[in-house]
C-alpha positions in Angstrom: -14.3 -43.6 -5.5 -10.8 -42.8 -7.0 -12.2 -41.3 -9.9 -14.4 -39.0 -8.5 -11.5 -38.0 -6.4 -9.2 -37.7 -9.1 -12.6 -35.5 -11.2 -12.4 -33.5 -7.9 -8.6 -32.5 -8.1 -8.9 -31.9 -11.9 -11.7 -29.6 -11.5 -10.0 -27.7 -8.5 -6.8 -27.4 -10.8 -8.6 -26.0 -13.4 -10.0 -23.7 -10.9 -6.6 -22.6 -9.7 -5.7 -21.7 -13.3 -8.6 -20.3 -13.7 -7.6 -17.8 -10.8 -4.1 -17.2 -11.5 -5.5 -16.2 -15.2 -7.9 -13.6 -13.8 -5.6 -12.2 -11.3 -2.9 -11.9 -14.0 -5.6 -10.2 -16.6 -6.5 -7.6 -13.3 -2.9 -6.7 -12.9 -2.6 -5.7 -16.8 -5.6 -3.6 -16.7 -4.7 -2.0 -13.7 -1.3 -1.0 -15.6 -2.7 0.3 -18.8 -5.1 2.6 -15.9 -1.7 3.9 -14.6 -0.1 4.1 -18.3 -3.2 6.8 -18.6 -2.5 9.0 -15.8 1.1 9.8 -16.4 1.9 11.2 -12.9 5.2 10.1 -10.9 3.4 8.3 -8.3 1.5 6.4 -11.1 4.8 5.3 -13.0 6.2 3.9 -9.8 3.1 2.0 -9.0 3.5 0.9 -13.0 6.9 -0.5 -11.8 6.1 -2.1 -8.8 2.6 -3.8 -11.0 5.4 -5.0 -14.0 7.3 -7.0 -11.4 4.8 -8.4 -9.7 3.0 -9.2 -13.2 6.9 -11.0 -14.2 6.8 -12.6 -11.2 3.4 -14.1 -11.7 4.1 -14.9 -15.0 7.1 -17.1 -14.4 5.3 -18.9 -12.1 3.5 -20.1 -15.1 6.0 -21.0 -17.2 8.9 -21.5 -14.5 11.9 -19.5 -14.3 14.6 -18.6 -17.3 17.0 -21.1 -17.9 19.9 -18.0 -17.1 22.6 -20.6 -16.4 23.2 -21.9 -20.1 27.1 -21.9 -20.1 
């Protein structure tokens, strides 16, 4: 019984990455759209898309070790 459990929570993890991977691949392509159009509106929307996409992205790989003195 454990060890279906434990299959269980594997396969939903992987599922979660699986997610997180997809919504991060949506947010690039929806930048390279905006990258196309140019307009002002468009680069702002480019901005607000890049810091979301940072955000998302160190939530992956946890944040920058900024406090190396």
């Amino acid at each position: 019984m454990i060890k279906l459990i434990a299959a269980a929570i594997q396969v939903y993890l992987v599922h979660l990455r699986w997610q997180h991977r997809t919504y991060i691949y949506e947010l690039e392509d929806e930048i390279d759209k905006l990258a196309a159009d140019g307009s002002p509106a468009a680069k702002l929307r480019i901005e607000r898309l890049a810091e979301r996409l940072s955000f998302e992205r160190e939530r992956i790989t946890g944040p920058a070790d900024s406090d190396s003195d």
